[in-house]
C-alpha positions as CSV (number, residue, x, y, z in Angstrom):
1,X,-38.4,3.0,-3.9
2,X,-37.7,6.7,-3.3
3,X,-35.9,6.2,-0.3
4,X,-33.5,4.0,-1.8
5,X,-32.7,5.8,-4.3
6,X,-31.7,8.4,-2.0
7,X,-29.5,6.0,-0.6
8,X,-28.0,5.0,-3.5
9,X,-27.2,9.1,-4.3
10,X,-25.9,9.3,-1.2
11,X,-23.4,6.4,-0.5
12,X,-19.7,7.5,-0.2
13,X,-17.8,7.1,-3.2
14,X,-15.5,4.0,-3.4
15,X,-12.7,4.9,-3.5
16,X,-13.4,7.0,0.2
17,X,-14.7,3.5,1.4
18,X,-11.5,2.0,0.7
19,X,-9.3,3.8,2.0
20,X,-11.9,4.0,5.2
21,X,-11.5,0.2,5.4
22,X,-14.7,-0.9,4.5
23,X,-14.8,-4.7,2.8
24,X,-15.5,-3.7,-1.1
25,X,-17.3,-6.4,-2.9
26,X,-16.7,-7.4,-6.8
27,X,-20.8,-6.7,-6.7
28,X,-20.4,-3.3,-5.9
29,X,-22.6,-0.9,-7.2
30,X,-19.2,1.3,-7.8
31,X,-16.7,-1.5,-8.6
32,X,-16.9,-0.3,-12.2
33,X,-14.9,2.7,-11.0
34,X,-12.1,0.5,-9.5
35,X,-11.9,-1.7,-12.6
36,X,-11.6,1.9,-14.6
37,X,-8.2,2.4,-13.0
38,X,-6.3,-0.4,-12.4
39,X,-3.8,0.0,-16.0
40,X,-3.8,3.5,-15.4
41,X,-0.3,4.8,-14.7
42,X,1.4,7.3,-12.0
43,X,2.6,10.1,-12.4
44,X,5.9,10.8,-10.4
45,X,8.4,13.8,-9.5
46,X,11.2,14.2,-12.0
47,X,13.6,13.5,-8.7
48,X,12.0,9.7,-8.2
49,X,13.6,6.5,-10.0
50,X,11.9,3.6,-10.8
51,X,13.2,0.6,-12.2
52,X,10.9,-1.7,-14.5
53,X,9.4,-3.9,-14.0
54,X,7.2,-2.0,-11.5
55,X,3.7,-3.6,-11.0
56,X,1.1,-2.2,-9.2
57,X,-2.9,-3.2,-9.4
58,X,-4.4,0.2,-9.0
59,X,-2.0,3.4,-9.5
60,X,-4.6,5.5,-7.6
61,X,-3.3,5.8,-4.3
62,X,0.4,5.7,-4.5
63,X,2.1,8.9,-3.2
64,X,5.7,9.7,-3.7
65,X,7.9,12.3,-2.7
66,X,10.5,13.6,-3.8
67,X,14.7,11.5,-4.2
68,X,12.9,8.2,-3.8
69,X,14.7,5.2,-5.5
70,X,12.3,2.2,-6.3
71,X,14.3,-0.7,-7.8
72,X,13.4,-3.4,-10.3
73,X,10.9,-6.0,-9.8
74,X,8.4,-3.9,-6.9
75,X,4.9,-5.0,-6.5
76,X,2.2,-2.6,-4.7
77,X,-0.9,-3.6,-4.7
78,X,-2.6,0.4,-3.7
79,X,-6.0,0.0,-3.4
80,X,-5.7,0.9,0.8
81,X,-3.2,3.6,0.1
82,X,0.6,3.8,-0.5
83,X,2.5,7.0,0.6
84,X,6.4,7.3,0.3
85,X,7.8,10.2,2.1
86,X,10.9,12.3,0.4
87,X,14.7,10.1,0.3
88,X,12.9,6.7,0.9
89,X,14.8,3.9,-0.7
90,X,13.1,0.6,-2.2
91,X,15.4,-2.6,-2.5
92,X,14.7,-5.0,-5.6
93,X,11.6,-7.3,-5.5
94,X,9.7,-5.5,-2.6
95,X,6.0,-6.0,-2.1
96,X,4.0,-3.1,-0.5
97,X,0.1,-4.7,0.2
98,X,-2.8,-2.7,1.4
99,X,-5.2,-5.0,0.4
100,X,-6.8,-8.0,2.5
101,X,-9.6,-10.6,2.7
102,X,-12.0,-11.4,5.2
103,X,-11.1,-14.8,7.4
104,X,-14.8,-15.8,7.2
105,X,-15.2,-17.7,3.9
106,X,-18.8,-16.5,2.7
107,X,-17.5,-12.6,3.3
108,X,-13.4,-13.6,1.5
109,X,-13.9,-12.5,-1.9
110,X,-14.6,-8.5,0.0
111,X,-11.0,-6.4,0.3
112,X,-10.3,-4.9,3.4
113,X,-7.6,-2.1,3.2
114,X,-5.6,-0.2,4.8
115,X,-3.0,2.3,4.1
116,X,1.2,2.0,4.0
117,X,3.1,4.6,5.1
118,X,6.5,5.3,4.9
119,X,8.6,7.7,6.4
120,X,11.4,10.1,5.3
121,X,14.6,8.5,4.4
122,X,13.3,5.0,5.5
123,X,15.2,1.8,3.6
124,X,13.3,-1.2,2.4
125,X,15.9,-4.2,1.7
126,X,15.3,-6.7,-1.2
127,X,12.7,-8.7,-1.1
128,X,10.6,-7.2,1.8
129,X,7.2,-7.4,2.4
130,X,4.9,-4.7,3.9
131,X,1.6,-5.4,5.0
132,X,-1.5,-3.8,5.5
133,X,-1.8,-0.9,8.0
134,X,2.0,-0.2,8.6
135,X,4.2,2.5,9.2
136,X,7.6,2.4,8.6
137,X,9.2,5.3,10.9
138,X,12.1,7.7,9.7
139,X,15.3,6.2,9.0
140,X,14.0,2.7,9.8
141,X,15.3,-0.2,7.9
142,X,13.6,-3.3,7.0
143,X,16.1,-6.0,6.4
144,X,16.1,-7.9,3.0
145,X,13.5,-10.6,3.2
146,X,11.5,-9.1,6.3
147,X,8.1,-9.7,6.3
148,X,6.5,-6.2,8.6
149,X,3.4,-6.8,10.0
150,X,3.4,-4.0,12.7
151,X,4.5,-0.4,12.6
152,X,8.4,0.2,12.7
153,X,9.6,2.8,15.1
154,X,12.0,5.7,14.1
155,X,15.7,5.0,13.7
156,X,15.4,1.4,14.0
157,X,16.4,-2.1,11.9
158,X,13.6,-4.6,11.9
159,X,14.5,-8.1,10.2
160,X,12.8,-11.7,10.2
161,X,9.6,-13.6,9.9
162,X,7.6,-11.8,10.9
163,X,9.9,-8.4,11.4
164,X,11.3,-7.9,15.1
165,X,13.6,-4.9,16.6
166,X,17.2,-6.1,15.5
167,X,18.3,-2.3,16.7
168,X,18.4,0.9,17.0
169,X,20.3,3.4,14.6
């Protein structure tokens, strides 16, 4: 009994497990602390905009620099890690996900996450979705409607289902 109690004290915190990628089950000794945050609020520079509605599931892990412009209607679900570099732009309706199931049916109801980044003075069009694990490079865009998958270069336009090189800038 000792010994796992020492385990117990000893486990990484949650929230360190997420962002690590571990799967983080609803049973989780810790999943108290996740339900804890999800309505709390960010707090952002005096320089961002944000247009409500903004949703996001968690609040925790969303990083935002300064001049960034997030218009109405974005969704982020956090849990993974969101960070938005200085002059990055947001198009209406986008949907930043860090968050993912396991394929194997007895194991789906864990998350799997893992973090979004993007760069300085990247533009997200309307309607875009960004998925878990990707970076968006500086000055990339992401046309309107692009579903990202895999990391966008610097200086280039990705569009389509799923996103491919359109050009570079």
């Amino acid at each position: 009994m000792q010994h796992a109690d020492q385990q117990k004290k000893y486990r990484p915190d949650i929230f360190d497990r997420m962002k690590a990628g571990e799967s983080i089950h609803l049973t989780d000794p810790q999943y108290d602390k996740v339900q804890a945050l999800i309505n709390r609020t960010i707090q952002l520079d005096d320089s961002t905009t944000v247009f409500v509605p903004f949703y996001t599931n968690f609040g925790r892990f969303i990083e935002i620099g300064k001049n960034v412009f997030i218009n109405h209607a974005c969704s982020f679900l956090d849990m993974g890690g969101i960070t938005l570099e200085d002059s990055v732009l947001i198009g209406p309706k986008v949907s930043l996900i860090t968050e993912n199931h396991p394929l194997d049916p007895a194991n789906r109801r864990a998350l799997v996450c893992k973090p979004i980044l993007i760069k300085q003075n990247a533009w997200i069009g309307a309607g875009a979705t960004i998925l878990p694990g990707v970076t968006i490079g500086k000055n990339a865009v992401v046309a309107a409607g692009a579903v990202v998958s895999k990391d966008v270069p610097d200086n280039t336009v990705v569009a389509g289902i799923p996103a491919k090189h359109i050009k570079n800038i």
